[in-house]
Structure formats: C-alpha cells, structure tokens
LOKOL-499616 format. One record per atom (N, C-alpha, C): atom name; y, x, z; residue in one letter. Coordinates in pm, 1 decimal, decimal comma. Atoms other than C-alpha are relative to their C-alpha. Layout:
BEGIN
<node><at>CA</at><c2>Y</c2><c1>X</c1><c3>Z</c3><aa>a</aa></node>
...
***
This chain:
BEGIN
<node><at>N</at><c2>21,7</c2><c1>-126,7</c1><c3>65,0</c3><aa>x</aa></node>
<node><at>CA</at><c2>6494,2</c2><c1>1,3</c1><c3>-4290,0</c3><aa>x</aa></node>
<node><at>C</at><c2>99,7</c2><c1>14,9</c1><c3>-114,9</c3><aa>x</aa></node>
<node><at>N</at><c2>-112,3</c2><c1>27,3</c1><c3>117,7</c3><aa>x</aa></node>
<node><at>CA</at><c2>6745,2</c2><c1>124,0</c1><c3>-4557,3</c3><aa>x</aa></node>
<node><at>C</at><c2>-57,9</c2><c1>163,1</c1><c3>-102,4</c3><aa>x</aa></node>
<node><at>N</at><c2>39,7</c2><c1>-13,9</c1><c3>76,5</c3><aa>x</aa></node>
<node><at>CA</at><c2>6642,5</c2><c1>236,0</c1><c3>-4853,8</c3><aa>x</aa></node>
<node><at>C</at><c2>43,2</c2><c1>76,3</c1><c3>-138,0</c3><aa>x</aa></node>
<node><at>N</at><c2>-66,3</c2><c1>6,4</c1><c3>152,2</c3><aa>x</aa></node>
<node><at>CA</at><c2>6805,4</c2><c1>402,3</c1><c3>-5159,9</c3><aa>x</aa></node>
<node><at>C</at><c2>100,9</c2><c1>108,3</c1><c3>75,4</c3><aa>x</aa></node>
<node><at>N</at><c2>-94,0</c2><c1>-108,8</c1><c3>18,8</c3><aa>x</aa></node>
<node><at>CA</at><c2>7153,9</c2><c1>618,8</c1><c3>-5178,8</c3><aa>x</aa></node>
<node><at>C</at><c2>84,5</c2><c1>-68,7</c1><c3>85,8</c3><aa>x</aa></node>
<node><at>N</at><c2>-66,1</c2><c1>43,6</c1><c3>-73,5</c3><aa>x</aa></node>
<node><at>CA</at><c2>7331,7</c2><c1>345,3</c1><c3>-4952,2</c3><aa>x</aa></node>
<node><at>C</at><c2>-54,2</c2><c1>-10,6</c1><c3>172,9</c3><aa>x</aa></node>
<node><at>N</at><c2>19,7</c2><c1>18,1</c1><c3>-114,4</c3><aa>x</aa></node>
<node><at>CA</at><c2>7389,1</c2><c1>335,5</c1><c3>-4588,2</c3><aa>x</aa></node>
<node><at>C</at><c2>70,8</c2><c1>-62,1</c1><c3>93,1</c3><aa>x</aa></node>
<node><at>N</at><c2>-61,8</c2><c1>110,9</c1><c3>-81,2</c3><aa>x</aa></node>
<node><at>CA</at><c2>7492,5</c2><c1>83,8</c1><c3>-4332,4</c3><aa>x</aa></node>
<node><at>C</at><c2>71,1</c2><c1>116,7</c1><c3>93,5</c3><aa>x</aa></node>
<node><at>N</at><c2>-87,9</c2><c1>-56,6</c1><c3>-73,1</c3><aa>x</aa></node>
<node><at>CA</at><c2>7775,9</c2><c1>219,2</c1><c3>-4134,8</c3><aa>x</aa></node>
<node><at>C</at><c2>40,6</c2><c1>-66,3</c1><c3>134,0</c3><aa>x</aa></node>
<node><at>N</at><c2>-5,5</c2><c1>74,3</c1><c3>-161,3</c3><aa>x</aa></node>
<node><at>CA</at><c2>7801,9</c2><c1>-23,3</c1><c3>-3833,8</c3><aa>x</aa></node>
<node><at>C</at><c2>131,5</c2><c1>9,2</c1><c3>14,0</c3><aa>x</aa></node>
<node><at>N</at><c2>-166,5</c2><c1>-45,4</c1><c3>-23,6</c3><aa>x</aa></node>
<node><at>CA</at><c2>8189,5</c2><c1>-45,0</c1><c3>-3898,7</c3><aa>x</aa></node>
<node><at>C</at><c2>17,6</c2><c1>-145,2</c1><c3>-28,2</c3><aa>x</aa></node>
<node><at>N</at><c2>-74,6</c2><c1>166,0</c1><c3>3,0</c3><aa>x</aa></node>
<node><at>CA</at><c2>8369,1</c2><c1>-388,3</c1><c3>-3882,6</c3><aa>x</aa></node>
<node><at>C</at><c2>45,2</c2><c1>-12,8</c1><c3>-139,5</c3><aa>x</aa></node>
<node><at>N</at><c2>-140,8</c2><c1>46,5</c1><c3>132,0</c3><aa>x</aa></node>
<node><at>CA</at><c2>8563,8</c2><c1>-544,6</c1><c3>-4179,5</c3><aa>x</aa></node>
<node><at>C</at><c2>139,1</c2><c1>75,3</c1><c3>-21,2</c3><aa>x</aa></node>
<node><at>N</at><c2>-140,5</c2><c1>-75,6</c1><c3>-7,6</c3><aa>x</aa></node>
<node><at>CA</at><c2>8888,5</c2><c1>-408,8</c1><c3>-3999,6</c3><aa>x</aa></node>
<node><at>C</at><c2>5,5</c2><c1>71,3</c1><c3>-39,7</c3><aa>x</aa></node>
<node><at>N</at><c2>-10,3</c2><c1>-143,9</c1><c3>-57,9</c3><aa>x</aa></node>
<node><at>CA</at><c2>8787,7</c2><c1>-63,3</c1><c3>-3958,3</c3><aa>x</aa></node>
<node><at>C</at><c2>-34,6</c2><c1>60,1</c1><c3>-164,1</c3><aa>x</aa></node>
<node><at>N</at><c2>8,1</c2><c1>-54,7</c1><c3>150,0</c3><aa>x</aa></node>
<node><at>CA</at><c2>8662,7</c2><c1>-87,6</c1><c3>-4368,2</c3><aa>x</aa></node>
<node><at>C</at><c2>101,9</c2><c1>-15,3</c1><c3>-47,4</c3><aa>x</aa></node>
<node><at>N</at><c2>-132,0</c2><c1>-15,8</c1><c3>71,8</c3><aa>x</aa></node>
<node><at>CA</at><c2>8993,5</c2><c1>-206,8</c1><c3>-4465,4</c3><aa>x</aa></node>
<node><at>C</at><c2>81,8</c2><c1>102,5</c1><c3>35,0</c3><aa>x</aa></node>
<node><at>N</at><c2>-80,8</c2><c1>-109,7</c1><c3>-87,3</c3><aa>x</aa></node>
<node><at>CA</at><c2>9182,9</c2><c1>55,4</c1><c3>-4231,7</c3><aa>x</aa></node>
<node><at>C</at><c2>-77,2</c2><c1>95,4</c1><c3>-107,1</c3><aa>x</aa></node>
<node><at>N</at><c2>85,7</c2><c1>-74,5</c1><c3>49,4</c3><aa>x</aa></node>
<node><at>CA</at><c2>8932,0</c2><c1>321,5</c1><c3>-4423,1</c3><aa>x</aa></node>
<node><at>C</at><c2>29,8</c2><c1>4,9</c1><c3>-133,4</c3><aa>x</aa></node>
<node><at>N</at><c2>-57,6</c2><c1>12,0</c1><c3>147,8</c3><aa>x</aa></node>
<node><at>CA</at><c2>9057,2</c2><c1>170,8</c1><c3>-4766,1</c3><aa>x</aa></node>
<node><at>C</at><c2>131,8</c2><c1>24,1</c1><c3>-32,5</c3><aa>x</aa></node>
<node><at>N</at><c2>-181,6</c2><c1>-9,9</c1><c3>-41,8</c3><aa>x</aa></node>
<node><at>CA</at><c2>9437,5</c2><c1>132,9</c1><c3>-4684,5</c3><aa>x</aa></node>
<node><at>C</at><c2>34,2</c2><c1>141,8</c1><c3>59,3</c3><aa>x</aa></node>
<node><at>N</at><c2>-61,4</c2><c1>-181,4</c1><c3>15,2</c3><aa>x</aa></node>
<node><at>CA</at><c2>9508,0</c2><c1>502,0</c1><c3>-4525,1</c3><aa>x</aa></node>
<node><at>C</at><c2>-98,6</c2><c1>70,8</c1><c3>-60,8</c3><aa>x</aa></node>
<node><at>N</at><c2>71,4</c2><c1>-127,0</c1><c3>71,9</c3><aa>x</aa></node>
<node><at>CA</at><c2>9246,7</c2><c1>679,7</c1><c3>-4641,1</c3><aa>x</aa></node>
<node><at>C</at><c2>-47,4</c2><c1>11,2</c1><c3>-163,7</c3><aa>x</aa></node>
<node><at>N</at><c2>51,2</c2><c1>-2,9</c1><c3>128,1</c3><aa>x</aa></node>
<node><at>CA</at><c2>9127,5</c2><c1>566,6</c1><c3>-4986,3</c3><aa>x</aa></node>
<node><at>C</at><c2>-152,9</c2><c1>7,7</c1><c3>15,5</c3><aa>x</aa></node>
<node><at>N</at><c2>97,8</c2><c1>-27,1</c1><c3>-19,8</c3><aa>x</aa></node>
<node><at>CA</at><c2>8765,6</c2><c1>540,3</c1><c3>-4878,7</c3><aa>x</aa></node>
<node><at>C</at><c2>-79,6</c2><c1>-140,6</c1><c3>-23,8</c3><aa>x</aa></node>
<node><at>N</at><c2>63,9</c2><c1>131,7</c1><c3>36,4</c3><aa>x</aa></node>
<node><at>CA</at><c2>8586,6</c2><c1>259,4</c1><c3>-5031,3</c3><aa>x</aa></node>
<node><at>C</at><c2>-144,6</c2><c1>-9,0</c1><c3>0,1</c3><aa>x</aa></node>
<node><at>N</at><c2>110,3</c2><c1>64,3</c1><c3>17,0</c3><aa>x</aa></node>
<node><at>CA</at><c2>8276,8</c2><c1>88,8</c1><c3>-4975,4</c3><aa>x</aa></node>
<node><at>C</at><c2>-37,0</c2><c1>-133,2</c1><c3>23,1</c3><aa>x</aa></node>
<node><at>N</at><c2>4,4</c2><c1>136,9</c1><c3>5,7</c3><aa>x</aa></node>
<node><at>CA</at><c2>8118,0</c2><c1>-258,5</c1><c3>-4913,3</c3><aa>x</aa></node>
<node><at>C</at><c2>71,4</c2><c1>-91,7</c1><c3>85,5</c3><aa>x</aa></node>
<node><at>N</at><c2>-79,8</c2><c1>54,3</c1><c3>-139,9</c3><aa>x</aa></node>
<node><at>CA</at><c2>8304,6</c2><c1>-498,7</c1><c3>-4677,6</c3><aa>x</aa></node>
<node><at>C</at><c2>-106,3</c2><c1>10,3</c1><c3>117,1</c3><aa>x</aa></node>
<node><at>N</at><c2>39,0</c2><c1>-50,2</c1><c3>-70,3</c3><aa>x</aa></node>
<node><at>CA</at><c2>8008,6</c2><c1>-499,0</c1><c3>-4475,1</c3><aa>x</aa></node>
<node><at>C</at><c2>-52,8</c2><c1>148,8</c1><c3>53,0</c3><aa>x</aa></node>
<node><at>N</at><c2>40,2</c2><c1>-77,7</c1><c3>-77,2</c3><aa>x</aa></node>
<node><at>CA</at><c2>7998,4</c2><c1>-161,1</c1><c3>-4397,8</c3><aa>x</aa></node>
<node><at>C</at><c2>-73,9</c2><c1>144,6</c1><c3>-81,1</c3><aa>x</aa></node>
<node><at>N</at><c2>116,6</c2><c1>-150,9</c1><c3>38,5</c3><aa>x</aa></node>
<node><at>CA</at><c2>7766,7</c2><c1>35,7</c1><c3>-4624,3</c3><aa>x</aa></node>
<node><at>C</at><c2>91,6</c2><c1>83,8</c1><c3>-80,2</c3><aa>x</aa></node>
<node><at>N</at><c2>-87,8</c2><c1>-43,2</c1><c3>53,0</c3><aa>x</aa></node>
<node><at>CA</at><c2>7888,5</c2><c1>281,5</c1><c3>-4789,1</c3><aa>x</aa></node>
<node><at>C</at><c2>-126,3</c2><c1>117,6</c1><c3>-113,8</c3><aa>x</aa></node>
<node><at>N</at><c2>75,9</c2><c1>-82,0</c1><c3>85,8</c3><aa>x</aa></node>
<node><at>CA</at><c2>7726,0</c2><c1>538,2</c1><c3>-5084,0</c3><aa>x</aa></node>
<node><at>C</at><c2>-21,5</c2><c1>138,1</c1><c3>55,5</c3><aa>x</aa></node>
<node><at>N</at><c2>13,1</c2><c1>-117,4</c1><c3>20,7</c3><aa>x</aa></node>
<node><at>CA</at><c2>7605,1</c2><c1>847,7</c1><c3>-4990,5</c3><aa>x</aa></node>
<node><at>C</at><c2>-21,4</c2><c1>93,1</c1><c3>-120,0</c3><aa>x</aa></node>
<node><at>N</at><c2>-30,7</c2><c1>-56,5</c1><c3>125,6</c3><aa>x</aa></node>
<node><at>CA</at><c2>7617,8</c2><c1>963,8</c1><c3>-5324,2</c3><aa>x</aa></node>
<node><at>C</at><c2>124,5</c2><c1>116,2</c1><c3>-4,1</c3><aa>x</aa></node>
<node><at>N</at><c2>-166,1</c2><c1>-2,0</c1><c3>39,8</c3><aa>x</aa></node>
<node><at>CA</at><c2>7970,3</c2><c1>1014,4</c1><c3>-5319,1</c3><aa>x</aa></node>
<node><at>C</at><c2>26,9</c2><c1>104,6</c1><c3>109,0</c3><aa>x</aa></node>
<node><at>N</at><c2>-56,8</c2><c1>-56,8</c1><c3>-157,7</c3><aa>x</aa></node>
<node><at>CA</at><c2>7972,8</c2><c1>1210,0</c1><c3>-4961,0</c3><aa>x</aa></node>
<node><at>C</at><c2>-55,6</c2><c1>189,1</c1><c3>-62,2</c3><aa>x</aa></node>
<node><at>N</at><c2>16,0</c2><c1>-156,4</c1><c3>85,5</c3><aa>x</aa></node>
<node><at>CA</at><c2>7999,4</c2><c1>1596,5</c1><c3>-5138,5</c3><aa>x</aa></node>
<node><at>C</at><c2>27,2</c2><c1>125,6</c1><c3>172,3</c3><aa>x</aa></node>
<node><at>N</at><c2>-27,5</c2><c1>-97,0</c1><c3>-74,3</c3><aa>x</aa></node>
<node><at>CA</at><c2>8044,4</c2><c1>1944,9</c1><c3>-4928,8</c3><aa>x</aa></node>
<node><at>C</at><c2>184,4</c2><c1>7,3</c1><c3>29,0</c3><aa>x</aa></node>
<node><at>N</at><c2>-115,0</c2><c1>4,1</c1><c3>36,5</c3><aa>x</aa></node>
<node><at>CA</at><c2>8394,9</c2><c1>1886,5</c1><c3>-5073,7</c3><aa>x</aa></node>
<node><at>C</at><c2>80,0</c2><c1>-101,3</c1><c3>86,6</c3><aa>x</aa></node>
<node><at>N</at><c2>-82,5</c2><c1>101,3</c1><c3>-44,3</c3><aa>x</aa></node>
<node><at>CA</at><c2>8507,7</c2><c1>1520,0</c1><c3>-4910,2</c3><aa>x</aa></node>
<node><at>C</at><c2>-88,3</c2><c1>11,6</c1><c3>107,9</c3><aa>x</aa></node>
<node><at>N</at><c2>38,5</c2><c1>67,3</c1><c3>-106,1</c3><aa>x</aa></node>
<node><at>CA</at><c2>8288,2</c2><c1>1522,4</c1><c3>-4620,2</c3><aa>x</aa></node>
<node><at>C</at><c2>81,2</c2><c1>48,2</c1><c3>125,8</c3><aa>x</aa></node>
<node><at>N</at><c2>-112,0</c2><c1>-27,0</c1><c3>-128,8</c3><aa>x</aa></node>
<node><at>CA</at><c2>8558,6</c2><c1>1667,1</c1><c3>-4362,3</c3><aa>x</aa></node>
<node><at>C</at><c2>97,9</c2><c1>-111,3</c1><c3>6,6</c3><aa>x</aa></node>
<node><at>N</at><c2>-114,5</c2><c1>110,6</c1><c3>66,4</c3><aa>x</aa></node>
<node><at>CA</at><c2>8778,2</c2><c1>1415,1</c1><c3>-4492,4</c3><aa>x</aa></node>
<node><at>C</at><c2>-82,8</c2><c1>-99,0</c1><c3>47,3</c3><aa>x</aa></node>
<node><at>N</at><c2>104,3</c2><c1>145,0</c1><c3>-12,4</c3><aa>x</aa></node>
<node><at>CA</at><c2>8508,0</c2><c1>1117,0</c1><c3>-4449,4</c3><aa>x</aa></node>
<node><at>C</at><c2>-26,9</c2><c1>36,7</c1><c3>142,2</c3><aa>x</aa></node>
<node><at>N</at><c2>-26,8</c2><c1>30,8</c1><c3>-138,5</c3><aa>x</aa></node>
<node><at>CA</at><c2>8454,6</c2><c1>1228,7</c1><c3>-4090,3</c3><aa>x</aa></node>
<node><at>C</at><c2>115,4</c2><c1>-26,6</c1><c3>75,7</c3><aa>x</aa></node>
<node><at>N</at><c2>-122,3</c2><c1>-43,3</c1><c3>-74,0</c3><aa>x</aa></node>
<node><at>CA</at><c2>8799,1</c2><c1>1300,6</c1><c3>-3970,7</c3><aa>x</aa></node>
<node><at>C</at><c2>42,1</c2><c1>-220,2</c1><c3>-33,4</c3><aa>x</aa></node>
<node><at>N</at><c2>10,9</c2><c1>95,1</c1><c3>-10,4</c3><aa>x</aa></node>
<node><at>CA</at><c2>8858,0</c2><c1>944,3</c1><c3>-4130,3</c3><aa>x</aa></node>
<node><at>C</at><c2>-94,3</c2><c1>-106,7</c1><c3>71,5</c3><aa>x</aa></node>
<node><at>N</at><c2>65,3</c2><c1>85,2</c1><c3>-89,9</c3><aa>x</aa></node>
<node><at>CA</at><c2>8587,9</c2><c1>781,5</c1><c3>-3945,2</c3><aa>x</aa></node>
<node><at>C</at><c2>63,5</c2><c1>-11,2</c1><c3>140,5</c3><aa>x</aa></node>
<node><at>N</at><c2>3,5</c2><c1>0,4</c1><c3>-161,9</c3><aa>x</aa></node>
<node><at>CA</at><c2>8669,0</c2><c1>903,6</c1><c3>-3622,0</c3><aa>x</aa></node>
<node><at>C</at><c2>144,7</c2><c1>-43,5</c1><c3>30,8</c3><aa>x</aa></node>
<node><at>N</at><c2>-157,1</c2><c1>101,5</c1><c3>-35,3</c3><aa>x</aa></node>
<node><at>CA</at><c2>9067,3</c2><c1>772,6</c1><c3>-3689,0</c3><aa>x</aa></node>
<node><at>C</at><c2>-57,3</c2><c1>-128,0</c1><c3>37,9</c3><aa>x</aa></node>
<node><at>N</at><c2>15,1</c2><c1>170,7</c1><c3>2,1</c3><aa>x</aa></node>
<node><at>CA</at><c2>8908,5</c2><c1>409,4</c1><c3>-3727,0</c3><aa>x</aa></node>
<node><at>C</at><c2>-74,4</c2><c1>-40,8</c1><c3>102,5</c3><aa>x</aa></node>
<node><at>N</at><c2>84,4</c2><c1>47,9</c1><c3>-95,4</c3><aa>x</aa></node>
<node><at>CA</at><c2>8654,5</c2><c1>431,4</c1><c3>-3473,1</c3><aa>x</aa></node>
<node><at>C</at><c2>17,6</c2><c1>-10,0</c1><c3>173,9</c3><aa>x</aa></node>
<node><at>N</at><c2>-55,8</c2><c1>-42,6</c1><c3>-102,4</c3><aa>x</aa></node>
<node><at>CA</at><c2>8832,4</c2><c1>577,1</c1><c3>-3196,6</c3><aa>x</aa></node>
<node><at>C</at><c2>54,2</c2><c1>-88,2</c1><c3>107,3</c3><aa>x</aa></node>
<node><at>N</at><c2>-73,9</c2><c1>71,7</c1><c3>-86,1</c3><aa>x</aa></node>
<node><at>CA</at><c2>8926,7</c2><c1>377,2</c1><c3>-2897,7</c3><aa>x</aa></node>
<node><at>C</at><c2>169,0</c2><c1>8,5</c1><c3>15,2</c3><aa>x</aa></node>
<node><at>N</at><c2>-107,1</c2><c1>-24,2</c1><c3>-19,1</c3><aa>x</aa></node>
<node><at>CA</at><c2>9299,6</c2><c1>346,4</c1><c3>-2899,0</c3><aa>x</aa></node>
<node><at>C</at><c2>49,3</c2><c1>16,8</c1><c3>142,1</c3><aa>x</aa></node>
<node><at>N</at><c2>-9,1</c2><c1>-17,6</c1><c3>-152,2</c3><aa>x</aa></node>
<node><at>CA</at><c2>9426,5</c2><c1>477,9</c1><c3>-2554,4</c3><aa>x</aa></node>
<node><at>C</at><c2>62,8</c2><c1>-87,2</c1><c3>50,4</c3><aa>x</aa></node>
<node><at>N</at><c2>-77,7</c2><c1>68,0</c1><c3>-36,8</c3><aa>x</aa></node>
<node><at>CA</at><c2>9695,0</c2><c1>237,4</c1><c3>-2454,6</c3><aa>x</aa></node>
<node><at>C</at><c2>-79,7</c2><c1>-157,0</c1><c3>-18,9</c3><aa>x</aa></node>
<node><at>N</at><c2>88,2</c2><c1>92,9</c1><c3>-41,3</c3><aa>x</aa></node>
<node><at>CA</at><c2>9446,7</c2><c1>-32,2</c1><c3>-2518,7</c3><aa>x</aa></node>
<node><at>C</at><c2>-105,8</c2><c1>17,5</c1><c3>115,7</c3><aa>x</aa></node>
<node><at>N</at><c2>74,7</c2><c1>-18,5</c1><c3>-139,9</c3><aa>x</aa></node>
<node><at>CA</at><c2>9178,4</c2><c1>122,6</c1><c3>-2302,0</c3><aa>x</aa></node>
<node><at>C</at><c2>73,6</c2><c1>-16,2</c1><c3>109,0</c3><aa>x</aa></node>
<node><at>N</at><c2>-74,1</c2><c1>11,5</c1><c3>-168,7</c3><aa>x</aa></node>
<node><at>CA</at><c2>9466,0</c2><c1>169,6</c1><c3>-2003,5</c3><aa>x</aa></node>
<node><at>C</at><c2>15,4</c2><c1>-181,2</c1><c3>18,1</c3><aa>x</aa></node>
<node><at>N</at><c2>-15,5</c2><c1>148,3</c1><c3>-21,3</c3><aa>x</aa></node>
<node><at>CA</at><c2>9528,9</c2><c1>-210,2</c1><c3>-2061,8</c3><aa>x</aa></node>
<node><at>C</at><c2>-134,4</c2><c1>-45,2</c1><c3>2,4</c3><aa>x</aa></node>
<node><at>N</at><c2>132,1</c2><c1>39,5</c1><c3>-19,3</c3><aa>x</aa></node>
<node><at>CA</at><c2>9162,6</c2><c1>-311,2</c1><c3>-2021,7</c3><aa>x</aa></node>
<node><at>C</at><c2>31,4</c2><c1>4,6</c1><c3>173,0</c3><aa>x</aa></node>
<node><at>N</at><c2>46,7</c2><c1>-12,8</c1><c3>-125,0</c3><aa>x</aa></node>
<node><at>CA</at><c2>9156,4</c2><c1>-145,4</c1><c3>-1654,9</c3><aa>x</aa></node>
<node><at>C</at><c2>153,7</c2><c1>-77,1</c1><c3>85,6</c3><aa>x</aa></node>
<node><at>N</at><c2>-136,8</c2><c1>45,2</c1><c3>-93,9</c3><aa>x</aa></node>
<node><at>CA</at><c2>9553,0</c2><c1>-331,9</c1><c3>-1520,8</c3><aa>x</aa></node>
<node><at>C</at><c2>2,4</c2><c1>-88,5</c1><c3>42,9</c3><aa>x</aa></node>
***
C-alpha cells in the first residue's frame, strides 16, 4: 500500500538515471518519485519523459525475433 505524497514508479535504476541525465527529473533510485512536484504545468513534460525511457527500443525488439 503506498501512503503519503510519494509513489512507486516501477522504473529500473537505468530508466531513473536516463530520467535524471536528459530530462532533469529526479527522484529516488528506486523508483518513487513525489507527486507533489507533478503540477498542470510539468506534467506533459513528466509523461512525454516517461514514455522516452519506457518505450521498447525498436531495433532491439527486431533483434529479439532473428
């Protein structure tokens, strides 16, 4: 159960450093991150960044199926 103004994000280590390094988007290494901080203002920005980091890269998927 989670509790409070923080929320577990189910994002790797990588995908938080990737998140810190291009985007400037900081939260815990594991993952959580403040909803505090997530305004009307940055939240286009905080998705559009998620979905860079989360995204299957294509040229890896084609190499999965060769």
């Amino acid at each position: 159960m989670q509790v409070g103004m923080f929320c577990f994000s189910g994002l790797t280590p990588d995908q938080v450093k990737q998140l810190e390094k291009r985007f400037h988007i900081y939260m815990t290494p594991d993952g959580r991150i403040s909803m505090a901080g997530v305004t009307t203002s940055n939240v286009d920005y905080l998705a559009n960044a998620l979905h860079q980091v989360t995204r299957i890269n294509e040229e890896t998927l084609r190499s999965c199926y060769i």
